[in-house]
Backbone as XML, in Angstrom:
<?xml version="1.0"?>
<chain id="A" units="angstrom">
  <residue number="1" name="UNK">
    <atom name="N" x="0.843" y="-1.184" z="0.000"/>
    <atom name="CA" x="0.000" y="0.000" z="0.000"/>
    <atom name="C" x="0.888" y="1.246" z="0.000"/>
  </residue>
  <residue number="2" name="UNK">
    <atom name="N" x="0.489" y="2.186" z="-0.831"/>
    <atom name="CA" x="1.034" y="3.232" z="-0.859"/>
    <atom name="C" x="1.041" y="4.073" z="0.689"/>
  </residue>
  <residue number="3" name="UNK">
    <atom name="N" x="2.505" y="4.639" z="0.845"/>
    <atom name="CA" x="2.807" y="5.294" z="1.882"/>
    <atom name="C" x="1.775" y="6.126" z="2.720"/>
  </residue>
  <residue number="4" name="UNK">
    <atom name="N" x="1.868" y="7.211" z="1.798"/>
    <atom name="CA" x="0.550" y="8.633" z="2.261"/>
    <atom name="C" x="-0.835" y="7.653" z="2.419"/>
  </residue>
  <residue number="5" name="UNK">
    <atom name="N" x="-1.206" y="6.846" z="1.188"/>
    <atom name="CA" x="-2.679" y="5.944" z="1.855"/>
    <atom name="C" x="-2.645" y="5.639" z="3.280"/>
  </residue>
  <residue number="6" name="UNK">
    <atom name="N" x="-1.443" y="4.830" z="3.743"/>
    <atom name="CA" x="-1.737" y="4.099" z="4.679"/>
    <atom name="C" x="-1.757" y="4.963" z="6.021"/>
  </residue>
  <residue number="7" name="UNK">
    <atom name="N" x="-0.855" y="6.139" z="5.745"/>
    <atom name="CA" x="-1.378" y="7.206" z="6.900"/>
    <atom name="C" x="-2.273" y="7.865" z="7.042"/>
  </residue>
  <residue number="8" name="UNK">
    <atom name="N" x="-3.430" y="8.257" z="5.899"/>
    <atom name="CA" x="-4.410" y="8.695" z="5.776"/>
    <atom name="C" x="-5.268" y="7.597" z="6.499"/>
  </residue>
  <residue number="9" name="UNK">
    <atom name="N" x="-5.534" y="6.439" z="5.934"/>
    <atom name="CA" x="-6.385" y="5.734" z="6.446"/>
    <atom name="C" x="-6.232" y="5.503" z="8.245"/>
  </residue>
  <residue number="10" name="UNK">
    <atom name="N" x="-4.799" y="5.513" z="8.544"/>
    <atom name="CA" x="-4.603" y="5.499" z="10.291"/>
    <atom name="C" x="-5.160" y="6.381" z="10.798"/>
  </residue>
  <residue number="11" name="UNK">
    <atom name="N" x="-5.318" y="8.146" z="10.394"/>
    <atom name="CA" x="-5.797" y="8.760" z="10.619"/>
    <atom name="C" x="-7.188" y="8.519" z="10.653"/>
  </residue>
  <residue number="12" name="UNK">
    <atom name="N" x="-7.913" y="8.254" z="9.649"/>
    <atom name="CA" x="-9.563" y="8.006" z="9.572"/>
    <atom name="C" x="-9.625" y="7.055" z="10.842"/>
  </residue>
  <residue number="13" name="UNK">
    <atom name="N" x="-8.592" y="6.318" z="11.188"/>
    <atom name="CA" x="-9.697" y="5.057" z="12.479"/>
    <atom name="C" x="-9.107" y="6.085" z="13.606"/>
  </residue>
  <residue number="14" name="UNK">
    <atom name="N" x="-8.126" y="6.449" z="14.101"/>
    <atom name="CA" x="-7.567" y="7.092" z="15.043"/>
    <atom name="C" x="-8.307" y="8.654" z="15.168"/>
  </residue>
  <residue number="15" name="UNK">
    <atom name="N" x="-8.735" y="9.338" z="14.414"/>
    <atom name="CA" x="-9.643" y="10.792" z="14.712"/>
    <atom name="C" x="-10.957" y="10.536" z="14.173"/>
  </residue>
  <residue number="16" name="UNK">
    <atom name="N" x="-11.750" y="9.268" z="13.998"/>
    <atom name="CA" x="-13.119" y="9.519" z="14.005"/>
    <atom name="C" x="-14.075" y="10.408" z="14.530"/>
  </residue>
  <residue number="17" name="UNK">
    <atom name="N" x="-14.739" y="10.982" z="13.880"/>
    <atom name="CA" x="-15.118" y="10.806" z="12.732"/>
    <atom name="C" x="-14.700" y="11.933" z="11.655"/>
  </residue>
  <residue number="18" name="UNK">
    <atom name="N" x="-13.580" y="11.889" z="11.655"/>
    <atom name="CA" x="-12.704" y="13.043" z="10.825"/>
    <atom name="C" x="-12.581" y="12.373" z="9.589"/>
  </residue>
  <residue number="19" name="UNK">
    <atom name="N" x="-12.273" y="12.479" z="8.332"/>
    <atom name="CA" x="-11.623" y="11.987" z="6.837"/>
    <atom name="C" x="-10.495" y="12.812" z="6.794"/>
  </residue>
  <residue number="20" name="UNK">
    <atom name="N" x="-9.343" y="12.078" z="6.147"/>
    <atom name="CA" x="-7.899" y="12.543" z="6.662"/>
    <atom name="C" x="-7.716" y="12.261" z="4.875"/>
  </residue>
  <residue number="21" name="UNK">
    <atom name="N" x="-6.698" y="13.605" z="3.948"/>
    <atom name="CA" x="-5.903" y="13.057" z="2.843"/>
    <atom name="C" x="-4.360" y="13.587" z="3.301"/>
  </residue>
  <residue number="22" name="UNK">
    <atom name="N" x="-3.326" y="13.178" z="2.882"/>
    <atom name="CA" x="-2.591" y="12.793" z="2.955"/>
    <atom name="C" x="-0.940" y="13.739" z="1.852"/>
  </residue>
  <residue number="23" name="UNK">
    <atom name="N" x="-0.866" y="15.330" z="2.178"/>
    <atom name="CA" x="-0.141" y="15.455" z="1.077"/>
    <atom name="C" x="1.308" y="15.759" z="1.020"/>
  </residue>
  <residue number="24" name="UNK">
    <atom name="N" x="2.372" y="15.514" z="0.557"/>
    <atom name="CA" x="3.547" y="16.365" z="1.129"/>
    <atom name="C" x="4.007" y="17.904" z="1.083"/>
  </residue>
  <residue number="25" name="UNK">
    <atom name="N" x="4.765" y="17.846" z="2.451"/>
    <atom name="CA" x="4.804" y="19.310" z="2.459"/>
    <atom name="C" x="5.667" y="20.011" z="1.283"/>
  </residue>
  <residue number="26" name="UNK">
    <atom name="N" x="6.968" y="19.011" z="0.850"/>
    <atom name="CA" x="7.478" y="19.521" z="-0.475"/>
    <atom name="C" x="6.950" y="18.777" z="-1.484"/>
  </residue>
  <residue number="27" name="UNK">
    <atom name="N" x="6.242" y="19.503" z="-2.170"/>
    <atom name="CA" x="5.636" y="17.830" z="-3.587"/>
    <atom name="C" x="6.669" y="17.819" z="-4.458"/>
  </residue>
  <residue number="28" name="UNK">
    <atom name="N" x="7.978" y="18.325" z="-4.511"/>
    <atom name="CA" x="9.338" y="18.018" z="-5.269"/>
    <atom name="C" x="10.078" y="16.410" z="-4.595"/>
  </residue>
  <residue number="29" name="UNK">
    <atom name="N" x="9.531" y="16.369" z="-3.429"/>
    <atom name="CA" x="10.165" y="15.218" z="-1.861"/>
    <atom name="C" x="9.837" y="14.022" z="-2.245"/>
  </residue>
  <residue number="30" name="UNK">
    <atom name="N" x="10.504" y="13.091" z="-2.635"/>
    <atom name="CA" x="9.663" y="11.395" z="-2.343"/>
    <atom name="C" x="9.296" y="11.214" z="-1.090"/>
  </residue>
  <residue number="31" name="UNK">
    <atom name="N" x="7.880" y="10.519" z="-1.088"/>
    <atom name="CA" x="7.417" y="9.869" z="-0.039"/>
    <atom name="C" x="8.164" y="8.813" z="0.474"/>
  </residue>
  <residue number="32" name="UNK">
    <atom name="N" x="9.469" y="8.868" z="0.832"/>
    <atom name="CA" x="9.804" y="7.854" z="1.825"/>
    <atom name="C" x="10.162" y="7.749" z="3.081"/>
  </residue>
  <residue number="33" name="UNK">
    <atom name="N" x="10.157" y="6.605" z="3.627"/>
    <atom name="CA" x="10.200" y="6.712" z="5.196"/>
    <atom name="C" x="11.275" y="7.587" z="5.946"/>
  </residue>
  <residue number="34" name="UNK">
    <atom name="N" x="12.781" y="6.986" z="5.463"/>
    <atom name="CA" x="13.559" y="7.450" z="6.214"/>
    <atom name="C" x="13.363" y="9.246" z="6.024"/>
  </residue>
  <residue number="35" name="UNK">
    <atom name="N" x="12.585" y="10.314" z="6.017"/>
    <atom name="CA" x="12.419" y="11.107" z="5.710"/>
    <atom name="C" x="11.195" y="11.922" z="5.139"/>
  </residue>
  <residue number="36" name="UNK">
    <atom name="N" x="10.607" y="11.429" z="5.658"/>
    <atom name="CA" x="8.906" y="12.335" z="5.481"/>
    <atom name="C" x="8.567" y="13.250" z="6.135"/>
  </residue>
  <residue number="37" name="UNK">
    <atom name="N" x="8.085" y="14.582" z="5.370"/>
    <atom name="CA" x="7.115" y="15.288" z="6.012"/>
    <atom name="C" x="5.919" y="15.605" z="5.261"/>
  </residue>
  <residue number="38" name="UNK">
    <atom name="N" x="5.517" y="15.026" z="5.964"/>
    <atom name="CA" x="3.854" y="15.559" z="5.449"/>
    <atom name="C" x="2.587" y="16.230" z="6.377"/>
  </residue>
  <residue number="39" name="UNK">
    <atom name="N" x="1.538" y="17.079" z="5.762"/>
    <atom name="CA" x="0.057" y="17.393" z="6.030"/>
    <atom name="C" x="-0.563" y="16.375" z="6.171"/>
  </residue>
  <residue number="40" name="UNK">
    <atom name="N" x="-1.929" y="16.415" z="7.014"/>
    <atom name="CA" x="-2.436" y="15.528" z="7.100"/>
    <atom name="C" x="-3.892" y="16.432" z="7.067"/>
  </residue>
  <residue number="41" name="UNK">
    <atom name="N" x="-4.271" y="16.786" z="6.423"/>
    <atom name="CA" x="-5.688" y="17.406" z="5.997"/>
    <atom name="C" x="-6.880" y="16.722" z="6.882"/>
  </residue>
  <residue number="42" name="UNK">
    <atom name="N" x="-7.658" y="17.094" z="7.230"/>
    <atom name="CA" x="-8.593" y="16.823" z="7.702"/>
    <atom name="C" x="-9.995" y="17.553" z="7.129"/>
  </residue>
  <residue number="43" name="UNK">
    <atom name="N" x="-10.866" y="16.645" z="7.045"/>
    <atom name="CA" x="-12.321" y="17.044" z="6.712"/>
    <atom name="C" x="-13.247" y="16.467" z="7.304"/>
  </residue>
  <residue number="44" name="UNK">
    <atom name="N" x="-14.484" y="17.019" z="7.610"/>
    <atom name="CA" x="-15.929" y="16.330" z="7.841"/>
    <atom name="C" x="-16.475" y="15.478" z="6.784"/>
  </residue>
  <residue number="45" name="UNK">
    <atom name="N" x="-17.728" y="14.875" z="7.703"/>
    <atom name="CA" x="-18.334" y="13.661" z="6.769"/>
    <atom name="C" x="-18.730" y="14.545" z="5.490"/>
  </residue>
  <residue number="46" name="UNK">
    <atom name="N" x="-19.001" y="15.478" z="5.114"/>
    <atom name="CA" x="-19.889" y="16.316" z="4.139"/>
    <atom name="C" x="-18.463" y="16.827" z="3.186"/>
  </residue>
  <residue number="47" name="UNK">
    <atom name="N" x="-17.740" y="16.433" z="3.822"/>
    <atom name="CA" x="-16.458" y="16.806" z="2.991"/>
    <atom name="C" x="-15.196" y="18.338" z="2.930"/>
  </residue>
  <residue number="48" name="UNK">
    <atom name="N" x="-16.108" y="19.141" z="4.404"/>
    <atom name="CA" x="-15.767" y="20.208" z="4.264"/>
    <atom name="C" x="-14.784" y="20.259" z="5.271"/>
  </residue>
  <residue number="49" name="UNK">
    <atom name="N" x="-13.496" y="20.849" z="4.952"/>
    <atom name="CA" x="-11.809" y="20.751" z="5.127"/>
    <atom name="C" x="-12.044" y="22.077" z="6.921"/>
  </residue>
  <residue number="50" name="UNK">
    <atom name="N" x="-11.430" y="21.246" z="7.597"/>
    <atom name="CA" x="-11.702" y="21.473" z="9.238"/>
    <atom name="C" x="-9.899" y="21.859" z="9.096"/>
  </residue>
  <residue number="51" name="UNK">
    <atom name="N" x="-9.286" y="22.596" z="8.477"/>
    <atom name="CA" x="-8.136" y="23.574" z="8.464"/>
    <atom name="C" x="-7.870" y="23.436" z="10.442"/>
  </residue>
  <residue number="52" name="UNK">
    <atom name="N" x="-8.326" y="23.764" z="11.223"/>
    <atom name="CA" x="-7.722" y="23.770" z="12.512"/>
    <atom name="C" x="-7.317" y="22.622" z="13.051"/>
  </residue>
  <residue number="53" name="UNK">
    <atom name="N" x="-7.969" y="21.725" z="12.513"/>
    <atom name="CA" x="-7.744" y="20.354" z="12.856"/>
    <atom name="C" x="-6.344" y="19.754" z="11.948"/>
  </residue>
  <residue number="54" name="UNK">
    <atom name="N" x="-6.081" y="19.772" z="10.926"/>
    <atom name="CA" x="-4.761" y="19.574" z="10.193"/>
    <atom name="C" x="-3.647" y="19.302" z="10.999"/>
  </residue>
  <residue number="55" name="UNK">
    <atom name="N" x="-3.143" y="18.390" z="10.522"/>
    <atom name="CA" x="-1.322" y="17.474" z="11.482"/>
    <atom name="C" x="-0.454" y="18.049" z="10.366"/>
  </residue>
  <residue number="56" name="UNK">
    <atom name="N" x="0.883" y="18.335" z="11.344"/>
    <atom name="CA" x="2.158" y="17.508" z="10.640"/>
    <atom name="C" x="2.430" y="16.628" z="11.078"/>
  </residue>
  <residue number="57" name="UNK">
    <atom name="N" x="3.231" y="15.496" z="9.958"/>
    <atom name="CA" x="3.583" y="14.553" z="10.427"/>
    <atom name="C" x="5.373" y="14.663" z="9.521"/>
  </residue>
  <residue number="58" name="UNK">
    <atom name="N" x="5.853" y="14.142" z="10.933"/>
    <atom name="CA" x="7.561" y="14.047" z="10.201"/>
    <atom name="C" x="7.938" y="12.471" z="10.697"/>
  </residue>
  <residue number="59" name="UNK">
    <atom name="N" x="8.561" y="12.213" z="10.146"/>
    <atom name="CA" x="9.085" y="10.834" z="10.108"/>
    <atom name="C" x="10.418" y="10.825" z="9.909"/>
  </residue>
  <residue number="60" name="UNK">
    <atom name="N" x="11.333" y="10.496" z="10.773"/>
    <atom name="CA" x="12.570" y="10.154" z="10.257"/>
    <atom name="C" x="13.400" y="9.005" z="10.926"/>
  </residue>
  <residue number="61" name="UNK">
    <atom name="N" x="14.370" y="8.398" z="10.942"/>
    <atom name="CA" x="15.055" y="7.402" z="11.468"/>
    <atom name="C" x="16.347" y="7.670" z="12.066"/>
  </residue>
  <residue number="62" name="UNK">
    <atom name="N" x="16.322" y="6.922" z="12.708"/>
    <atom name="CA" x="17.533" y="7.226" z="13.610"/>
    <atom name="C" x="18.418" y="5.713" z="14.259"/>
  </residue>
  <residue number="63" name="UNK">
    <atom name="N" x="19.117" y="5.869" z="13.271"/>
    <atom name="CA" x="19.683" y="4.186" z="13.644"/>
    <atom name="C" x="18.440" y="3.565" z="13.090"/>
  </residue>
  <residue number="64" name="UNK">
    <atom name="N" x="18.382" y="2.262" z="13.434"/>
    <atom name="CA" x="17.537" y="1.173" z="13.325"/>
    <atom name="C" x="16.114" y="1.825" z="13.633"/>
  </residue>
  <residue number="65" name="UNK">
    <atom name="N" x="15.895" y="2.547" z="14.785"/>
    <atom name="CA" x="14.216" y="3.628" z="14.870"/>
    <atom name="C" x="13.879" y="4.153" z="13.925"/>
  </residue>
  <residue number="66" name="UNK">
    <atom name="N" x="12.806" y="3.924" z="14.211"/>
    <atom name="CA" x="11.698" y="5.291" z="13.230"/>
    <atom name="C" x="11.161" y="6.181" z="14.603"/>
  </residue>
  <residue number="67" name="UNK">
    <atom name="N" x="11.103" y="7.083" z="13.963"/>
    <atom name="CA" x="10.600" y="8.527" z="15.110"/>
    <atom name="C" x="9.864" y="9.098" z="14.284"/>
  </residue>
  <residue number="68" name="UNK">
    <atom name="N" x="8.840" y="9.619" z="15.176"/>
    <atom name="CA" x="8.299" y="10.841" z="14.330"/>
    <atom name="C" x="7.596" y="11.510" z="15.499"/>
  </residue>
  <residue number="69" name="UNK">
    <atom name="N" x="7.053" y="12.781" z="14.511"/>
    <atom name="CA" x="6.551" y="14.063" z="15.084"/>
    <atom name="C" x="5.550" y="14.276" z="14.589"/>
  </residue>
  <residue number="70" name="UNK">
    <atom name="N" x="4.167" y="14.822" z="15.802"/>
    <atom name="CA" x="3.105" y="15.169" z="15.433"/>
    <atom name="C" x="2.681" y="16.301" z="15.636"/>
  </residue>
  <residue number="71" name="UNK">
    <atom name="N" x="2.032" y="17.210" z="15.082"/>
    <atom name="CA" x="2.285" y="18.668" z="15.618"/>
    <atom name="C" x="0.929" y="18.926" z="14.514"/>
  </residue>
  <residue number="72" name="UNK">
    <atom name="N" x="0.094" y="20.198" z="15.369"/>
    <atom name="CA" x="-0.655" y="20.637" z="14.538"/>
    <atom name="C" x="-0.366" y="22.184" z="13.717"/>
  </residue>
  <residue number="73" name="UNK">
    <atom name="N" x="-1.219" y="21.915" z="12.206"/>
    <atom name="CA" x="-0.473" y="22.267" z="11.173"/>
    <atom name="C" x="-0.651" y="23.589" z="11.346"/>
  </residue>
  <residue number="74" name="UNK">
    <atom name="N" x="0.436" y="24.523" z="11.608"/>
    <atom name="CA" x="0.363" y="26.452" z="11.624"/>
    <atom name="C" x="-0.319" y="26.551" z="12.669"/>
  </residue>
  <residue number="75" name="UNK">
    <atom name="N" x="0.312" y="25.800" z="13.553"/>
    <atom name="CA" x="-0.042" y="25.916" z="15.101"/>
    <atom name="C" x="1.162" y="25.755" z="16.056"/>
  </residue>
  <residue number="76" name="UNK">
    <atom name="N" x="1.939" y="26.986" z="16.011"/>
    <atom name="CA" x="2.772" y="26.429" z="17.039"/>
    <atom name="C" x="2.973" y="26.667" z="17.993"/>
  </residue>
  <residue number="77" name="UNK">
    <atom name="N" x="2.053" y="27.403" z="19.020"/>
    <atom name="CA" x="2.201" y="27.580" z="20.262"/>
    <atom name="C" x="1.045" y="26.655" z="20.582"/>
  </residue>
  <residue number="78" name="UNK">
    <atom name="N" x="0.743" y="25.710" z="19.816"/>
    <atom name="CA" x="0.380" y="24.222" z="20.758"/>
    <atom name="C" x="1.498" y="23.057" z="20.936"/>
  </residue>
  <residue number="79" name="UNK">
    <atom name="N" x="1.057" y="22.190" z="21.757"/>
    <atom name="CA" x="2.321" y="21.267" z="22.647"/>
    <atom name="C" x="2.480" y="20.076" z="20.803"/>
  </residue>
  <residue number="80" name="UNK">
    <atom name="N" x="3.580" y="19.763" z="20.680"/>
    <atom name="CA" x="4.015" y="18.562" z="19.645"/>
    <atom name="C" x="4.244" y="17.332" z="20.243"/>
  </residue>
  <residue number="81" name="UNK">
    <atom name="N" x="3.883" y="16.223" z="19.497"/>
    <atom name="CA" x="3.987" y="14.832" z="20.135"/>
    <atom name="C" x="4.940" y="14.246" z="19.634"/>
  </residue>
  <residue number="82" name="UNK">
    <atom name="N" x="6.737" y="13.615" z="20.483"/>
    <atom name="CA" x="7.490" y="13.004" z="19.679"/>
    <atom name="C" x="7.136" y="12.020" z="20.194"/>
  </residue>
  <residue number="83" name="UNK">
    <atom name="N" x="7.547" y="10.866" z="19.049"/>
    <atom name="CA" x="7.171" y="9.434" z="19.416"/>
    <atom name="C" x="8.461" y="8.960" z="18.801"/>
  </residue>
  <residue number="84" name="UNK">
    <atom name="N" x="9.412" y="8.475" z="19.825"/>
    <atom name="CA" x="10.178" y="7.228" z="19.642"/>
    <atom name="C" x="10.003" y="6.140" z="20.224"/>
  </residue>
  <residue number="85" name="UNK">
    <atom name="N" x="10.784" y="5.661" z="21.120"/>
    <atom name="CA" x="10.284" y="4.590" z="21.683"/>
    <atom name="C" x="9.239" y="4.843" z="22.596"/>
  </residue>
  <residue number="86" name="UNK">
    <atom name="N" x="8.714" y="5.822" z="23.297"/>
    <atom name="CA" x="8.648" y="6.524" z="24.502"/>
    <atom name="C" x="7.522" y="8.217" z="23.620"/>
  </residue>
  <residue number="87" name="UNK">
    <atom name="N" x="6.410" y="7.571" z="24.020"/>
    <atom name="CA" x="5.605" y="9.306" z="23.930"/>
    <atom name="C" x="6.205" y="10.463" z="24.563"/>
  </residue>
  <residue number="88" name="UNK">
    <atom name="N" x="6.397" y="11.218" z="23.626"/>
    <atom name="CA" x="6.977" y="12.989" z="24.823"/>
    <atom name="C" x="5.794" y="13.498" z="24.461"/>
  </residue>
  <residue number="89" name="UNK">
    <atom name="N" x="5.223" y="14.816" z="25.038"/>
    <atom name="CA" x="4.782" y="15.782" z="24.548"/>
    <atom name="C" x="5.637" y="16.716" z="25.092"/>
  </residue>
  <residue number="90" name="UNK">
    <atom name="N" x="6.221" y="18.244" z="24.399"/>
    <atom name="CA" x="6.911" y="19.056" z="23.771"/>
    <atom name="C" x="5.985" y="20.553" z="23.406"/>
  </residue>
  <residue number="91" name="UNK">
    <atom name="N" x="6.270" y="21.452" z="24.058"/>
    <atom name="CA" x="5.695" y="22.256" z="24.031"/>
    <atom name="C" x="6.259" y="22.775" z="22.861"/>
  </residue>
  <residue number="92" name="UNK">
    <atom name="N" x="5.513" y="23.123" z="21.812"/>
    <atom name="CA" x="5.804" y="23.767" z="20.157"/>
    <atom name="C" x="6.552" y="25.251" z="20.406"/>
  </residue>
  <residue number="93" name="UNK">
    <atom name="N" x="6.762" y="26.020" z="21.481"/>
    <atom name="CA" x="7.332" y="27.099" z="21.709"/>
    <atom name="C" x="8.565" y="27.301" z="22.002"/>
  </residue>
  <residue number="94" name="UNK">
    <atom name="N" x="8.922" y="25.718" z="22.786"/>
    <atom name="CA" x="10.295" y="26.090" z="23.475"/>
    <atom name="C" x="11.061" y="24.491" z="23.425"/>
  </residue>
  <residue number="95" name="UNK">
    <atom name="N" x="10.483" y="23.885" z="23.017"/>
    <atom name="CA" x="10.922" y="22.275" z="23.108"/>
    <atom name="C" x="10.722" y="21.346" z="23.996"/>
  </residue>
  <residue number="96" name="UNK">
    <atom name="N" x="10.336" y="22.101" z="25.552"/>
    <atom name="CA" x="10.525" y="21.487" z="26.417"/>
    <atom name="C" x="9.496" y="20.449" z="26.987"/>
  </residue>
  <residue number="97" name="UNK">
    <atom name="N" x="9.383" y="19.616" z="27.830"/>
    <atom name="CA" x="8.559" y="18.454" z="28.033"/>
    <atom name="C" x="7.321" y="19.388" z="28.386"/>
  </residue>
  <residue number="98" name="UNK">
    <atom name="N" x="5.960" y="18.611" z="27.802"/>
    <atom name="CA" x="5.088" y="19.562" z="28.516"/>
    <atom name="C" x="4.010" y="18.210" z="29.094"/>
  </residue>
  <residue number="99" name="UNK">
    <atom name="N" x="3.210" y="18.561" z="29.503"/>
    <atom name="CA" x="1.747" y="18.089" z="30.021"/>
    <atom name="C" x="1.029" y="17.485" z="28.298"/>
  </residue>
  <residue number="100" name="UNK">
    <atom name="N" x="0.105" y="16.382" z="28.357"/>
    <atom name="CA" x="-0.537" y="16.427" z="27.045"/>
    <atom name="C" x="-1.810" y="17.539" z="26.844"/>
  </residue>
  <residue number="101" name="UNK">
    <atom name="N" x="-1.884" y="18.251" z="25.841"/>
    <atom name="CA" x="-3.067" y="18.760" z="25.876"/>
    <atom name="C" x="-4.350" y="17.967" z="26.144"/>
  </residue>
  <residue number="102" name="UNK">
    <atom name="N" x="-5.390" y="18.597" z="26.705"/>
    <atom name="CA" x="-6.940" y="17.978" z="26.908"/>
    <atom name="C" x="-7.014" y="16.821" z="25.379"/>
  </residue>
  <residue number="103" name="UNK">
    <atom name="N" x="-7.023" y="16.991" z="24.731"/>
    <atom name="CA" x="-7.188" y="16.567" z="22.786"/>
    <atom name="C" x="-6.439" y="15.335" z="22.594"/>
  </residue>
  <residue number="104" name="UNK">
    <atom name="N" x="-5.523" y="15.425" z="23.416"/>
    <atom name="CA" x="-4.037" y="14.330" z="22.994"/>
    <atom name="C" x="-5.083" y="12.637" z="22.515"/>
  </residue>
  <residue number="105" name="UNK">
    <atom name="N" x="-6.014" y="12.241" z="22.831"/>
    <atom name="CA" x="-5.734" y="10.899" z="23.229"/>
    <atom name="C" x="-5.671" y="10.493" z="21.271"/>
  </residue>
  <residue number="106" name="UNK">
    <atom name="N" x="-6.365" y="11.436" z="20.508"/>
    <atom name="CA" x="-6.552" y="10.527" z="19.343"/>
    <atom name="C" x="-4.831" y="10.571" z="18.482"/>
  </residue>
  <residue number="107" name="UNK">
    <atom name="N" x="-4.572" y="11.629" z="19.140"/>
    <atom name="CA" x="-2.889" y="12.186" z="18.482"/>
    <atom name="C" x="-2.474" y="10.920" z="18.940"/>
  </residue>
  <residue number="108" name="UNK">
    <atom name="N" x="-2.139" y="11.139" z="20.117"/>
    <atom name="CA" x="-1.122" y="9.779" z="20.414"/>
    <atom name="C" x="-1.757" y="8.185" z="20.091"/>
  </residue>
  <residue number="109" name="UNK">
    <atom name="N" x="-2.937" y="8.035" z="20.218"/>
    <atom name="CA" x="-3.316" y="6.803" z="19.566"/>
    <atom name="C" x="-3.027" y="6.948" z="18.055"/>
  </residue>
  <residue number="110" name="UNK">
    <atom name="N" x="-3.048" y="7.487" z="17.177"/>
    <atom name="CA" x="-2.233" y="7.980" z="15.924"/>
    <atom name="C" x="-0.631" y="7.450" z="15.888"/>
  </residue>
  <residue number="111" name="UNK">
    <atom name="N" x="-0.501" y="8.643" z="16.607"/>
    <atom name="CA" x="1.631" y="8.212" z="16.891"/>
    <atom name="C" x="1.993" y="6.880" z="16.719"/>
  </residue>
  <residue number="112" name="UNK">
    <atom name="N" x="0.911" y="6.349" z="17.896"/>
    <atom name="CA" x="1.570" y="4.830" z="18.402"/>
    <atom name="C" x="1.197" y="3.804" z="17.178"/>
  </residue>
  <residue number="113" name="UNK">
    <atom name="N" x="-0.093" y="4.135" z="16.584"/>
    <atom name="CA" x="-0.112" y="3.006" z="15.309"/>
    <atom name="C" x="0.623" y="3.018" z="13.731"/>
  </residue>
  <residue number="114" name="UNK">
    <atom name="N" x="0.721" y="4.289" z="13.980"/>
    <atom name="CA" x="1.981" y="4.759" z="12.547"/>
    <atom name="C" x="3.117" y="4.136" z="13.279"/>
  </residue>
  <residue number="115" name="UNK">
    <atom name="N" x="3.756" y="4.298" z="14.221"/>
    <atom name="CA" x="4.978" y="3.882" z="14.164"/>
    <atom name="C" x="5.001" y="2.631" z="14.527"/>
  </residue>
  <residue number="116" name="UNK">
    <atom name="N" x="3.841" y="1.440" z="14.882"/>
    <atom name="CA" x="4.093" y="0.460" z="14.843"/>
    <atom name="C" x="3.901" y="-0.390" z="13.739"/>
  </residue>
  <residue number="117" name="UNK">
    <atom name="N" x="3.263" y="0.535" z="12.594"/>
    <atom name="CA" x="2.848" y="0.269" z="11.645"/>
    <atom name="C" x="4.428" y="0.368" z="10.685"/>
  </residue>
  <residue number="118" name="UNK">
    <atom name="N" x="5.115" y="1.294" z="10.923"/>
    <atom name="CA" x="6.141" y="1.638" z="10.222"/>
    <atom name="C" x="7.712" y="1.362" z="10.745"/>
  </residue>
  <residue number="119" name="UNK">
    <atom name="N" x="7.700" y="1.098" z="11.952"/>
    <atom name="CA" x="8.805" y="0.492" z="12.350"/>
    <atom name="C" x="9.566" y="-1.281" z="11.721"/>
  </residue>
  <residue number="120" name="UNK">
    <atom name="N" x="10.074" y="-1.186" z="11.641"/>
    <atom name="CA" x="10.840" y="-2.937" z="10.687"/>
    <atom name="C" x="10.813" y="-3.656" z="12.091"/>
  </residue>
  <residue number="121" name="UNK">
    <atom name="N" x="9.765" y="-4.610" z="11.736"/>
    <atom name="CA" x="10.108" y="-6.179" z="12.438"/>
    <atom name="C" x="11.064" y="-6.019" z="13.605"/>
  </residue>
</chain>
């Protein structure tokens, strides 16, 4: 399955009842793992694009890990979610460890199935 599909669709079970597409932030960039960043669009059932709701998602590797970052999109004085082995939340202002926002649970249920989805065996 194509890359961006399969994160779109994680998104649709993980932020129900949201519809999630999937685009990169450079469309010059291949979609590949060791190195992704992408939007994660969000819309209602009727199809109409919920802009506040929008992710980044970054992906990169580190050694044998996959890591990534969740952060909402042209939002950055809200908290970011790194996920390596270990959930942080990261306040988008200053880096530092923060509290999860009220919102977190579908983010980090997100985090945790992309990267178990995308981590190698």
């Amino acid at each position: 399955m194509d890359l961006l599909v399969l994160i779109a669709k994680t998104a649709d079970v993980c932020r129900k009842p949201w519809r999630h597409a999937v685009v990169l932030v450079d469309p010059s960039a291949a979609a590949e793992l060791d190195d992704l960043n992408v939007r994660i669009e969000c819309r209602d059932a009727e199809g109409e694009r919920q802009t506040d709701l929008d992710l980044e998602l970054e992906v990169y590797r580190s050694g044998a890990e996959i890591n990534l970052m969740l952060s909402w999109w042209d939002q950055p004085n809200r908290p970011l979610l790194w996920h390596g082995r270990h959930a942080v939340w990261m306040s988008g202002e200053t880096g530092e460890r923060c509290s999860a926002p009220a919102d977190a649970a579908p983010i980090e249920a997100l985090g945790r199935r992309l990267r178990s989805l995308l981590q190698p065996g």
